[in-house]
N, CA, C and O atoms as CSV, one atom per row, in Angstrom:
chain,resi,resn,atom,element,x,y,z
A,1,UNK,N,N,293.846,-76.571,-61.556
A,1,UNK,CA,C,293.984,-77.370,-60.356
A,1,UNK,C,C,294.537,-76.502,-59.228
A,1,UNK,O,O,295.148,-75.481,-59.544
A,2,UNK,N,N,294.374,-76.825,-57.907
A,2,UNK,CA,C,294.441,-75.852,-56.577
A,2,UNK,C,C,295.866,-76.387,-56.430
A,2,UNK,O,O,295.949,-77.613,-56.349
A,3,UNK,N,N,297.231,-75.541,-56.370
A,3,UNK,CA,C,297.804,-76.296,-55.459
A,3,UNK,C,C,298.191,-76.189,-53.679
A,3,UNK,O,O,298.359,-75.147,-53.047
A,4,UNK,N,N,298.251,-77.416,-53.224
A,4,UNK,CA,C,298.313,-77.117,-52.011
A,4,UNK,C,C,299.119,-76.054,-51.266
A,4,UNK,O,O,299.892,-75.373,-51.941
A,5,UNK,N,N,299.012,-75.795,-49.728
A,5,UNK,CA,C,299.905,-75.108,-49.256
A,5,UNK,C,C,300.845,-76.046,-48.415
A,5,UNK,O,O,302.067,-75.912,-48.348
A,6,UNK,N,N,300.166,-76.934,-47.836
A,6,UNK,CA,C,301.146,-77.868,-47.156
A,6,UNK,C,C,302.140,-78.920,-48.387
A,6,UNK,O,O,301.610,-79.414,-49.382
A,7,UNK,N,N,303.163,-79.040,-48.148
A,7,UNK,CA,C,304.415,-79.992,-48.827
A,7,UNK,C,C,303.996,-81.294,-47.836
A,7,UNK,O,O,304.507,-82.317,-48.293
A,8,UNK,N,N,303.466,-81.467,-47.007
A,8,UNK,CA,C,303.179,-82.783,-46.325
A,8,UNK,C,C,301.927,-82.908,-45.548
A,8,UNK,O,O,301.640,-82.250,-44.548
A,9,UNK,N,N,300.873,-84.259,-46.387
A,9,UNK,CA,C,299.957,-84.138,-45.577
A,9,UNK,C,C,300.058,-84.972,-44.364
A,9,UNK,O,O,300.892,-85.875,-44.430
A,10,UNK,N,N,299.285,-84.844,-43.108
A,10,UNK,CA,C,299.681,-84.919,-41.882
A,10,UNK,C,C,298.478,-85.947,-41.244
A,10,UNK,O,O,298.577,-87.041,-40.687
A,11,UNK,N,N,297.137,-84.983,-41.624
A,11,UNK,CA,C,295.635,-86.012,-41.091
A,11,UNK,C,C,294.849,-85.785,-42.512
A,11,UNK,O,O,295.107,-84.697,-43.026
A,12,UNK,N,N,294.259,-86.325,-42.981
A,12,UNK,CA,C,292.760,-85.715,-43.760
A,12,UNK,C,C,291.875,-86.596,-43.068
A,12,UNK,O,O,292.135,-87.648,-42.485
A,13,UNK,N,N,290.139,-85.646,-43.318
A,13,UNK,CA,C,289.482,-86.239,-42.949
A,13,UNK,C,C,288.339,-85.750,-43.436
A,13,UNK,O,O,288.329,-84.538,-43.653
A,14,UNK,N,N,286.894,-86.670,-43.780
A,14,UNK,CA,C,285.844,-85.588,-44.179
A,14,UNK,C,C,285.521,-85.030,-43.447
A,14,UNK,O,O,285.350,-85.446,-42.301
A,15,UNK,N,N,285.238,-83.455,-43.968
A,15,UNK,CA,C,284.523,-82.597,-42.870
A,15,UNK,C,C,283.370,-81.894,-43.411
A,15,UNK,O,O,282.953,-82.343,-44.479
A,16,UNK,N,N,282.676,-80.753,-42.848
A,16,UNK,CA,C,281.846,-79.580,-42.821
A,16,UNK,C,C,282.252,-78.537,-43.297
A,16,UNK,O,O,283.469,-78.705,-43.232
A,17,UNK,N,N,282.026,-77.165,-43.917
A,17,UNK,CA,C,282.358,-75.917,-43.748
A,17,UNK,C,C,281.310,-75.414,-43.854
A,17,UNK,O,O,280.600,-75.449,-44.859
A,18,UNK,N,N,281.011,-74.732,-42.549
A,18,UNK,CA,C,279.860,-73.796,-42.151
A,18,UNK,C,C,279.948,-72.529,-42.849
A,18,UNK,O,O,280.655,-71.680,-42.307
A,19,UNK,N,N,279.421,-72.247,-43.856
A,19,UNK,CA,C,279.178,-70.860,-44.199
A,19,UNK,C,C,278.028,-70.385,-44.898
A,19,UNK,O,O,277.972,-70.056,-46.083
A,20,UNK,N,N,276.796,-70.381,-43.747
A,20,UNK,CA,C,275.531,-70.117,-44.654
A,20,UNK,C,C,274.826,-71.258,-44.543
A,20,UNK,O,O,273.945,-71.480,-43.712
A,21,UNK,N,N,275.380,-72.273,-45.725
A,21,UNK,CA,C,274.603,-73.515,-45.870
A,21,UNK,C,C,275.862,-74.094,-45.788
A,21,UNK,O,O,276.876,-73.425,-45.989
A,22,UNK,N,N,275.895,-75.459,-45.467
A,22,UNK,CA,C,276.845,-76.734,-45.327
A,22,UNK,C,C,277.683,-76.552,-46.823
A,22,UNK,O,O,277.301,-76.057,-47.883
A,23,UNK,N,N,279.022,-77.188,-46.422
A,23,UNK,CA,C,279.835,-77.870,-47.678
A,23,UNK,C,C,280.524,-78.846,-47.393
A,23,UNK,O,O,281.438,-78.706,-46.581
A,24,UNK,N,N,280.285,-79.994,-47.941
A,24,UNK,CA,C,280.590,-80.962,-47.710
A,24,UNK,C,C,282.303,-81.259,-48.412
A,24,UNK,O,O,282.573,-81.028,-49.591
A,25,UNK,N,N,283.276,-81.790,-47.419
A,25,UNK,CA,C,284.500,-81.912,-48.240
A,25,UNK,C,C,285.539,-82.529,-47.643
A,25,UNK,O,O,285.235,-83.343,-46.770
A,26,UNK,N,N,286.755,-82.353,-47.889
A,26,UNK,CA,C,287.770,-83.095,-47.072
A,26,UNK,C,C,288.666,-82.028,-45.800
A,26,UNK,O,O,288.608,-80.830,-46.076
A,27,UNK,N,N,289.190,-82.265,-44.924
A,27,UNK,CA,C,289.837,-81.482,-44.069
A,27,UNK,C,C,291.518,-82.563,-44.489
A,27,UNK,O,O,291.815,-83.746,-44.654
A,28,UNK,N,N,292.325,-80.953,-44.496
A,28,UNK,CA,C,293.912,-81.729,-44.423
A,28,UNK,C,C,294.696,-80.843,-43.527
A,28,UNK,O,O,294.898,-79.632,-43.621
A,29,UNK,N,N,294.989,-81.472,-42.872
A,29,UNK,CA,C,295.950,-80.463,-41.843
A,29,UNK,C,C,297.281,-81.486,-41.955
A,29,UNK,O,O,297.500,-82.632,-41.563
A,30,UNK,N,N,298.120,-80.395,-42.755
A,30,UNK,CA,C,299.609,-80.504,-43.446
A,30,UNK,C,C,300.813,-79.647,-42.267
A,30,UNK,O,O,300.599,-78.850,-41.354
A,31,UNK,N,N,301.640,-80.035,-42.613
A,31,UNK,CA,C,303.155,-78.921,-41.813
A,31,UNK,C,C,302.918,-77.466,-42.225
A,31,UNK,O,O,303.211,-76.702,-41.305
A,32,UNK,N,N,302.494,-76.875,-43.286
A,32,UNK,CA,C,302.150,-75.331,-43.404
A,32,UNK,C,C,300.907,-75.161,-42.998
A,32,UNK,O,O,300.988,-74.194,-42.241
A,33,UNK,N,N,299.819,-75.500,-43.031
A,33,UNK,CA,C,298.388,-75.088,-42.234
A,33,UNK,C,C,297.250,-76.226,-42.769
A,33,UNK,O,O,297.590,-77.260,-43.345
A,34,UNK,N,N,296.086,-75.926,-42.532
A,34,UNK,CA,C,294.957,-76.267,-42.508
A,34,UNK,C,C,294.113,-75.723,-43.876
A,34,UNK,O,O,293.684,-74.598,-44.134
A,35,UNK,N,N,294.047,-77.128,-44.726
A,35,UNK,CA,C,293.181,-76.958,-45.572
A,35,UNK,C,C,291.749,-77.672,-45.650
A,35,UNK,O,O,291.552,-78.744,-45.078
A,36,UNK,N,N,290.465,-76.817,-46.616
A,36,UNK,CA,C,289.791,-77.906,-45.984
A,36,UNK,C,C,289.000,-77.479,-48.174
A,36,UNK,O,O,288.742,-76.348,-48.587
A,37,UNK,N,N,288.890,-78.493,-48.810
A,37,UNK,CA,C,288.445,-78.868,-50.095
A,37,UNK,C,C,287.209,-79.553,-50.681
A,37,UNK,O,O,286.925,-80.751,-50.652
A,38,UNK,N,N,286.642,-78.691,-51.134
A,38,UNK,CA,C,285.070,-79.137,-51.377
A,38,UNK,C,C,284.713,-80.390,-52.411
A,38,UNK,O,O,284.928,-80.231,-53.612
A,39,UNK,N,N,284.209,-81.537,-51.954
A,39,UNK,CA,C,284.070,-82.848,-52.883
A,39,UNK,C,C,283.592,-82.462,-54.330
A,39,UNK,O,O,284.228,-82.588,-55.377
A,40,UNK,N,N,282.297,-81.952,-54.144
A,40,UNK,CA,C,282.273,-81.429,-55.964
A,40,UNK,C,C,282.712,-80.864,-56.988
A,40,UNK,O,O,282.659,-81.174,-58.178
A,41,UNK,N,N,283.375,-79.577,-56.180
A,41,UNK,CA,C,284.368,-78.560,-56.956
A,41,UNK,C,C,284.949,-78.029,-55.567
A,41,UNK,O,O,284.600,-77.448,-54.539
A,42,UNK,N,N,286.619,-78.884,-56.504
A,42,UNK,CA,C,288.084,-78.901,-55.793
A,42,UNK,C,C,288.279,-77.030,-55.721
A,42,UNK,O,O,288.658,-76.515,-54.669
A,43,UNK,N,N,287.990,-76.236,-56.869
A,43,UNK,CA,C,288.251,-74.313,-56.726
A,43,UNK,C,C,287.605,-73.651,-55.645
A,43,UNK,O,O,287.732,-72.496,-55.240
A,44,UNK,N,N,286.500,-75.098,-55.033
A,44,UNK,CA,C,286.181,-74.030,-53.980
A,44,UNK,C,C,286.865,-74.609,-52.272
A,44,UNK,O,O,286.722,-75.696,-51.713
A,45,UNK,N,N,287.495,-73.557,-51.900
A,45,UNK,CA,C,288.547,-74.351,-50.628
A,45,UNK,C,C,288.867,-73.481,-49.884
A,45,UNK,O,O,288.772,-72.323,-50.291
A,46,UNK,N,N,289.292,-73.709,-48.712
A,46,UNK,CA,C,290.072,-72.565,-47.790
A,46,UNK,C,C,291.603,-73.120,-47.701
A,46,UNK,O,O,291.788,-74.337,-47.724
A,47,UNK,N,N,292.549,-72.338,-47.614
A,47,UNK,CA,C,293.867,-72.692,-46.987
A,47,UNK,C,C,294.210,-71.522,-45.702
A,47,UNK,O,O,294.385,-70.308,-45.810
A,48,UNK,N,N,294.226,-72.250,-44.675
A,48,UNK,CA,C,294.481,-71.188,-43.825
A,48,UNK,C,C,296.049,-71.517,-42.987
A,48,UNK,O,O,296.231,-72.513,-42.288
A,49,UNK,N,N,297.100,-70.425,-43.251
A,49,UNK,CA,C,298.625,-71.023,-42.810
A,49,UNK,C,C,297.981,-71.070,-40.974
A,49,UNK,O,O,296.988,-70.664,-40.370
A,50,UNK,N,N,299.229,-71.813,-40.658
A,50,UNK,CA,C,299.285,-72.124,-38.969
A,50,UNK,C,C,299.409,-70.516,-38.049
A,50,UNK,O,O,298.947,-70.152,-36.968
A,51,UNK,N,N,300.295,-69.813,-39.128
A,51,UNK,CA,C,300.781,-68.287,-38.168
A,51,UNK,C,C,299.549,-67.549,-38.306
A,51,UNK,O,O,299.530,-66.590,-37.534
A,52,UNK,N,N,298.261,-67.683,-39.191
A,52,UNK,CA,C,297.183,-66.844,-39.097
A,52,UNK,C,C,296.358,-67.310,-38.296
A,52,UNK,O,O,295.372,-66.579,-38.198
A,53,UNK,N,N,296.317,-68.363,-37.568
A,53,UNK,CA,C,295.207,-68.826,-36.812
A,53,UNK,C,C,295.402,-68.258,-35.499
A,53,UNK,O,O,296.581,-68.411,-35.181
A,54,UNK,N,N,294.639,-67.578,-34.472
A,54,UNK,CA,C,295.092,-67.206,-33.445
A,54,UNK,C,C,294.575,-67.990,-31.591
A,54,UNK,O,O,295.017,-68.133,-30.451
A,55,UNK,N,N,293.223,-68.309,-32.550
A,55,UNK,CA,C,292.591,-69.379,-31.229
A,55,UNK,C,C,291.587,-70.205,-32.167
A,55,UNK,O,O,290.838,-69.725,-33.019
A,56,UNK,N,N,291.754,-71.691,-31.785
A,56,UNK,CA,C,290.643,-72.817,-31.697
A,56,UNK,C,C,289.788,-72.560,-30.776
A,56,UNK,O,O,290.053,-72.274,-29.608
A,57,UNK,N,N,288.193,-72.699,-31.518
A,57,UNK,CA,C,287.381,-72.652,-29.994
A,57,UNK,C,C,286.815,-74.205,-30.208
A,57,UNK,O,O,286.910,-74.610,-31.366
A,58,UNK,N,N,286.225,-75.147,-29.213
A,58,UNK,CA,C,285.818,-76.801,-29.868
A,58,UNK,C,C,284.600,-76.591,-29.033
A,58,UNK,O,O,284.689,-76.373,-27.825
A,59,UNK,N,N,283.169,-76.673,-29.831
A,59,UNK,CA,C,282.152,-76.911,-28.407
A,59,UNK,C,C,282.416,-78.624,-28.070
A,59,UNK,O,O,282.618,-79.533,-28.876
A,60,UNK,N,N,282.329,-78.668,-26.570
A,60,UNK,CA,C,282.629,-79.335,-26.172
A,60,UNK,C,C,281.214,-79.935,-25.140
A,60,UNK,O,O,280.678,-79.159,-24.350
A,61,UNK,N,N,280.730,-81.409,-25.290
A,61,UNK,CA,C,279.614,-81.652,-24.468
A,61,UNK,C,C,280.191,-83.015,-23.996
A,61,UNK,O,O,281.110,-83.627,-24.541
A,62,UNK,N,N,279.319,-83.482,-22.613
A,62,UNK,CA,C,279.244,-84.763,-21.983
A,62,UNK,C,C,280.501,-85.197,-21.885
A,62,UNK,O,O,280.997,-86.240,-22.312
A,63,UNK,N,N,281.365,-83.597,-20.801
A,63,UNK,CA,C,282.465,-84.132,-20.544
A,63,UNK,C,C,283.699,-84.233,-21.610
A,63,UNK,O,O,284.834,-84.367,-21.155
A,64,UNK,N,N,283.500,-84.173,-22.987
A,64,UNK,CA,C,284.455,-83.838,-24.072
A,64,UNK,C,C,284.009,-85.598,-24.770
A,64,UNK,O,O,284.803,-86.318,-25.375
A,65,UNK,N,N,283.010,-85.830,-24.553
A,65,UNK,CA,C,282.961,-87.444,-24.945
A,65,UNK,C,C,282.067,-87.192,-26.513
A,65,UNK,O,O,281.836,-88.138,-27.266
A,66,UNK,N,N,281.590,-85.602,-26.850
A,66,UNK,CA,C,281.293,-85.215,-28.182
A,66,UNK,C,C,281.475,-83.979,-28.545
A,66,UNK,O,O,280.891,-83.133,-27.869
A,67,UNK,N,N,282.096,-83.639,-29.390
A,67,UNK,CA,C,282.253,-82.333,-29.995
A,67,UNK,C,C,282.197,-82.060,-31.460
A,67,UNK,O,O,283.045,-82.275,-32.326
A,68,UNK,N,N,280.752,-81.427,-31.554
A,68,UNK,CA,C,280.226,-81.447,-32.883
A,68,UNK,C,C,281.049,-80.604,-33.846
A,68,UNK,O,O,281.056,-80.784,-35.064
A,69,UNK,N,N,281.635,-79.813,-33.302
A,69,UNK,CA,C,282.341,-78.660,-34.118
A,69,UNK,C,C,283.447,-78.126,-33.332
A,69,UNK,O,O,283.591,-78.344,-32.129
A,70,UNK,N,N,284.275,-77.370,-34.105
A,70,UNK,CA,C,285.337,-76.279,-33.597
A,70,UNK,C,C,285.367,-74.929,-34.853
A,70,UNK,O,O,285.294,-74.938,-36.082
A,71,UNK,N,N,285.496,-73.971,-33.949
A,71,UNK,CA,C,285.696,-72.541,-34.952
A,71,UNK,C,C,287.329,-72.578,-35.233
A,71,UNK,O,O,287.988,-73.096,-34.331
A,72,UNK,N,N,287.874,-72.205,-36.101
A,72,UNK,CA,C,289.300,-71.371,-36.022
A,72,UNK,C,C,289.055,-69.818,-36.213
A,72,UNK,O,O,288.586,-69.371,-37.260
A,73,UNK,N,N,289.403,-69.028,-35.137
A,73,UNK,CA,C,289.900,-67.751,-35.277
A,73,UNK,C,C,290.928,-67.215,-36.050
A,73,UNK,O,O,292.010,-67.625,-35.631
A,74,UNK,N,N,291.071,-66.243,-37.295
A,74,UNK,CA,C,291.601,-66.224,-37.620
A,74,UNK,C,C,292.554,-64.346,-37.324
A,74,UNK,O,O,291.862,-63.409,-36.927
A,75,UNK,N,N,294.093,-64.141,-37.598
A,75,UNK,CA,C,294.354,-62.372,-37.770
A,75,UNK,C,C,293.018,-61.737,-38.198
A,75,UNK,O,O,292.086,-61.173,-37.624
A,76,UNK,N,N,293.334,-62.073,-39.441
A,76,UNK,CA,C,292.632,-60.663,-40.600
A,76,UNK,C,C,291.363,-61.465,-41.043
A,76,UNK,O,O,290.467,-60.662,-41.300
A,77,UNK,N,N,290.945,-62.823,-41.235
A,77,UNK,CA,C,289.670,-63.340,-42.362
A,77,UNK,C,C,288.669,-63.486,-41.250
A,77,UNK,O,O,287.558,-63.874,-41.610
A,78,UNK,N,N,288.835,-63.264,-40.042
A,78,UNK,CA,C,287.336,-63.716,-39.022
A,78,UNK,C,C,287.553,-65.018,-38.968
A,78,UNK,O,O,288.636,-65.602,-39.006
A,79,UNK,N,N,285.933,-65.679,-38.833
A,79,UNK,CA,C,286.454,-66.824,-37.525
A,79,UNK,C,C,285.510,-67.704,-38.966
A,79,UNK,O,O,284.664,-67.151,-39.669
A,80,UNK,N,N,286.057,-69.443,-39.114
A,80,UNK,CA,C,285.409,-70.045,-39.832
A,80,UNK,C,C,284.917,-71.577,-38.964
A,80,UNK,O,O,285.717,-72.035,-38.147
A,81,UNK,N,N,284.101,-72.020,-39.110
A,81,UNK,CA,C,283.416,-72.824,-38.203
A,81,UNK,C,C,283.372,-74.556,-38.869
A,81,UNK,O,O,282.618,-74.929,-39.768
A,82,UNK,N,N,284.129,-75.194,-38.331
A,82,UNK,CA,C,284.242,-76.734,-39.264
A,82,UNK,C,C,283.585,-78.136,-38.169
A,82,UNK,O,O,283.638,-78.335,-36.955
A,83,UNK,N,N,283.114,-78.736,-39.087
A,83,UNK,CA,C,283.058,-79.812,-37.650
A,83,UNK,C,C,283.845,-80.959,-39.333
A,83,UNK,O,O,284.087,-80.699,-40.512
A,84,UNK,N,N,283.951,-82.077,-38.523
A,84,UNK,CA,C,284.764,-83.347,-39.078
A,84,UNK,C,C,284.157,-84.839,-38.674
A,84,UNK,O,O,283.616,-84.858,-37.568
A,85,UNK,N,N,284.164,-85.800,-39.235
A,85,UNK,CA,C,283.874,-87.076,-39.150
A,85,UNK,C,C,284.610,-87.416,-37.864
A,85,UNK,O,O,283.963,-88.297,-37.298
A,86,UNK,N,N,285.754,-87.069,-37.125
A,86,UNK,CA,C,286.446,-87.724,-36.313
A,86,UNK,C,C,287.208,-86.032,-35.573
A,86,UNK,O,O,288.386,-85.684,-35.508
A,87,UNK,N,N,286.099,-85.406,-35.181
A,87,UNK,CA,C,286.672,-84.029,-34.439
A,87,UNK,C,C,288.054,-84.548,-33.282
A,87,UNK,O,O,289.184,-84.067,-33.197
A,88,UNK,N,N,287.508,-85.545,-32.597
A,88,UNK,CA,C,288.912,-85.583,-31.455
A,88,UNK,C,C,290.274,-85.852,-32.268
A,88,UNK,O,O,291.166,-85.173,-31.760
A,89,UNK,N,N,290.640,-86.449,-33.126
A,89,UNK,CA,C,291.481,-87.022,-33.546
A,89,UNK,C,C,291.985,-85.325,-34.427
A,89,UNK,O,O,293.150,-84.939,-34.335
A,90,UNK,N,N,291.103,-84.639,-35.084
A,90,UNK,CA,C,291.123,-83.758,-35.736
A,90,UNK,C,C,291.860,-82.879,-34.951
A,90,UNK,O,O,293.028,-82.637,-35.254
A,91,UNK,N,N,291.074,-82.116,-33.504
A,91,UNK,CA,C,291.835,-81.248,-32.885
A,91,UNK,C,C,292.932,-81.554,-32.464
A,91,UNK,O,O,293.767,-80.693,-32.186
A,92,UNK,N,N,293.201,-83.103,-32.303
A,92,UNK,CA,C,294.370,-83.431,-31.674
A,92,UNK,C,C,295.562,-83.140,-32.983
A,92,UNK,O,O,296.663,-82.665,-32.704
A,93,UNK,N,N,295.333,-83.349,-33.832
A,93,UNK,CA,C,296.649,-82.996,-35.318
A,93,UNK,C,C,296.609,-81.492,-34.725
A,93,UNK,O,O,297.560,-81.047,-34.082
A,94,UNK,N,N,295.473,-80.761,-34.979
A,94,UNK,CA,C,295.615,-79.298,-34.831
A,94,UNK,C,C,296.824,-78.617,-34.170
A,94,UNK,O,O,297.743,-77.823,-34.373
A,95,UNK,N,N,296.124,-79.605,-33.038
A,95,UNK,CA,C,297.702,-79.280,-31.503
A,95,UNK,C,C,298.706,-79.243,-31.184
A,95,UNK,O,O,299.228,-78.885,-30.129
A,96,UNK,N,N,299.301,-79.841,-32.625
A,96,UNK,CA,C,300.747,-80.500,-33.110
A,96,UNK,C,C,300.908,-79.357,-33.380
A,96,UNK,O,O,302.058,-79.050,-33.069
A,97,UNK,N,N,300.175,-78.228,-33.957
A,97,UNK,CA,C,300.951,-76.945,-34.894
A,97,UNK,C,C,300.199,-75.714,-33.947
A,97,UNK,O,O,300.817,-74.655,-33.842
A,98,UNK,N,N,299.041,-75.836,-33.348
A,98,UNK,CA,C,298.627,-74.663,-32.444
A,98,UNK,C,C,299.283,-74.598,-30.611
A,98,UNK,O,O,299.474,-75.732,-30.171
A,99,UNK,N,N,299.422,-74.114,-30.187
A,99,UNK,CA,C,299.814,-73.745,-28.689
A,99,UNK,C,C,298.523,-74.398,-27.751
A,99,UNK,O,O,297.421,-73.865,-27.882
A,100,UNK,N,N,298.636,-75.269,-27.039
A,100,UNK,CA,C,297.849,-75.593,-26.332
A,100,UNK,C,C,296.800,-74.439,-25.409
A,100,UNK,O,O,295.638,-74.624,-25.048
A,101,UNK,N,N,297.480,-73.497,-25.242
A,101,UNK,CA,C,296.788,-72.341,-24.100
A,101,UNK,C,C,295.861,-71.316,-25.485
A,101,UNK,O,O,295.414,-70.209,-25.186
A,102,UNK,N,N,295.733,-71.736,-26.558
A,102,UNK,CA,C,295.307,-71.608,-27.659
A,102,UNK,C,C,294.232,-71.977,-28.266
A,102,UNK,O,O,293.537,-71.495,-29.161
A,103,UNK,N,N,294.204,-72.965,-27.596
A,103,UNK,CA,C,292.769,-74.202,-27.995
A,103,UNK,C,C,291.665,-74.173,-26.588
A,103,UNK,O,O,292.130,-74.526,-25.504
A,104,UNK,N,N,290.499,-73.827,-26.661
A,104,UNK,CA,C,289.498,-73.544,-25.673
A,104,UNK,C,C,288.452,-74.251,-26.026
A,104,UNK,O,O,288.167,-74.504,-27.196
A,105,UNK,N,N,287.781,-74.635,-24.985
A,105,UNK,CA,C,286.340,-74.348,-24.908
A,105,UNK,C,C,285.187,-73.519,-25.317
A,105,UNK,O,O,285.106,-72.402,-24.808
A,106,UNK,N,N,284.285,-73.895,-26.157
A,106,UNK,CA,C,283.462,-72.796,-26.185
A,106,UNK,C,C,282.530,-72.533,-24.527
A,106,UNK,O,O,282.550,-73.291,-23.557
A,107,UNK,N,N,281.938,-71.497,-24.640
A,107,UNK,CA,C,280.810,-70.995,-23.557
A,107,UNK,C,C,279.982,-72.321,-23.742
A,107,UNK,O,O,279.615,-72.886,-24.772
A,108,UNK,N,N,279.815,-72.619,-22.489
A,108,UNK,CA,C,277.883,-73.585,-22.237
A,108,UNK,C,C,276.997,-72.496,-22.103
A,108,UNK,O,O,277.262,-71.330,-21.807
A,109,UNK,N,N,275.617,-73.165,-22.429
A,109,UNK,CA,C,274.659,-71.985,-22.469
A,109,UNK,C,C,274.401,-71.452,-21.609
A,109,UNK,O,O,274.015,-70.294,-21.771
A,110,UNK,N,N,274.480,-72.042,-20.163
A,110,UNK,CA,C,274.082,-71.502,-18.818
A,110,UNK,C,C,275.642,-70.348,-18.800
A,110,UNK,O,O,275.507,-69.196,-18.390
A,111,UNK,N,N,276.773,-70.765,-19.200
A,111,UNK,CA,C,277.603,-69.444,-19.372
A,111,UNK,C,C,277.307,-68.178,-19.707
A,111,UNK,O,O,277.423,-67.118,-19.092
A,112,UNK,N,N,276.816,-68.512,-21.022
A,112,UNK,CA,C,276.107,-67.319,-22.278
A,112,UNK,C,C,275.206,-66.594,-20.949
A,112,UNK,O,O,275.519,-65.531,-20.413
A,113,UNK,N,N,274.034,-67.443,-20.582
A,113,UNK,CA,C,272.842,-66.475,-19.971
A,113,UNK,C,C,273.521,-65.912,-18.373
A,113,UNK,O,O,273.005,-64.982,-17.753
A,114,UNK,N,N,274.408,-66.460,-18.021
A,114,UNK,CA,C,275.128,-65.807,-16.679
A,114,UNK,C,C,275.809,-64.626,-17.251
A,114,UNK,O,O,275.661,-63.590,-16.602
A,115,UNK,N,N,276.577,-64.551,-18.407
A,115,UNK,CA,C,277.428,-63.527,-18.932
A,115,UNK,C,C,276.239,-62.088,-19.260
A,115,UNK,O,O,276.170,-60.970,-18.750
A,116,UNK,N,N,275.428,-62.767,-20.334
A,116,UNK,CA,C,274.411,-61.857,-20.740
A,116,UNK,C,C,273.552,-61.113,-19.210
A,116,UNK,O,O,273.794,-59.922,-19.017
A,117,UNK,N,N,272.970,-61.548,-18.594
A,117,UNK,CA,C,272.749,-60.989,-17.127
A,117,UNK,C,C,273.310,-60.341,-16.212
A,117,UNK,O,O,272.681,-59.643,-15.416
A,118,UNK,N,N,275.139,-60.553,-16.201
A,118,UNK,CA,C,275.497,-59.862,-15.028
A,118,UNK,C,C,276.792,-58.716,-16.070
A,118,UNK,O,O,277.870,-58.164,-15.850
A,119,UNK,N,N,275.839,-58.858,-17.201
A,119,UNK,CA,C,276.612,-57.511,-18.156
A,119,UNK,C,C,275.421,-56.109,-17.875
A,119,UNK,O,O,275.657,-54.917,-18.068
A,120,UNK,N,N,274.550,-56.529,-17.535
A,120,UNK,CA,C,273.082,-55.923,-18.005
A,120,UNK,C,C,273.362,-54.956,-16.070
A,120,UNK,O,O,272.506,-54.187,-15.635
């Protein structure tokens, strides 16, 4: 059996983990960090503490009225990509333990192709 890293859970919720192909599972964001646990097999999971995360990115559309996903950036493991049944409510626990000037926006696409063009 996995044991947790958080001593208190805080939100759970079902979510996503993007890696490759979908995994379907639960998200828990506890007082020590962000876990997220796969419905079929509990051995497969991430725990990521609060001090390794360095930026949330959330794409954000129609004004913030949907946001299919958010990445966490991490120090040392790279960046892992989650979306959740209830993302607003989700990033909002996040915020409780990340720094607000921390949590961003991703690029819109007309960003991407302005960036990509006036790099060139």
């Amino acid at each position: 059996m996995v044991q947790s890293l958080n001593t208190k859970s805080e939100y759970v919720d079902s979510g996503t983990w993007f890696r490759g192909m979908p995994t379907y599972g639960k998200i828990m964001i506890g007082d020590k960090g962000f876990e997220f646990y796969r419905d079929n097999n509990l051995n497969d999971y991430v725990q990521i503490p609060w001090g390794e995360i360095t930026v949330v990115v959330a794409d954000v559309y129609f004004g913030g009225k949907y946001i299919p996903r958010f990445k966490l950036c991490t120090k040392k493991n790279g960046q892992f990509y989650f979306a959740s049944r209830h993302t607003k409510t989700t990033l909002r626990a996040i915020r409780e333990h990340i720094p607000s000037k921390n949590i961003r926006k991703a690029l819109t696409l007309g960003q991407k192709i302005k960036r990509g063009i006036l790099r060139k």
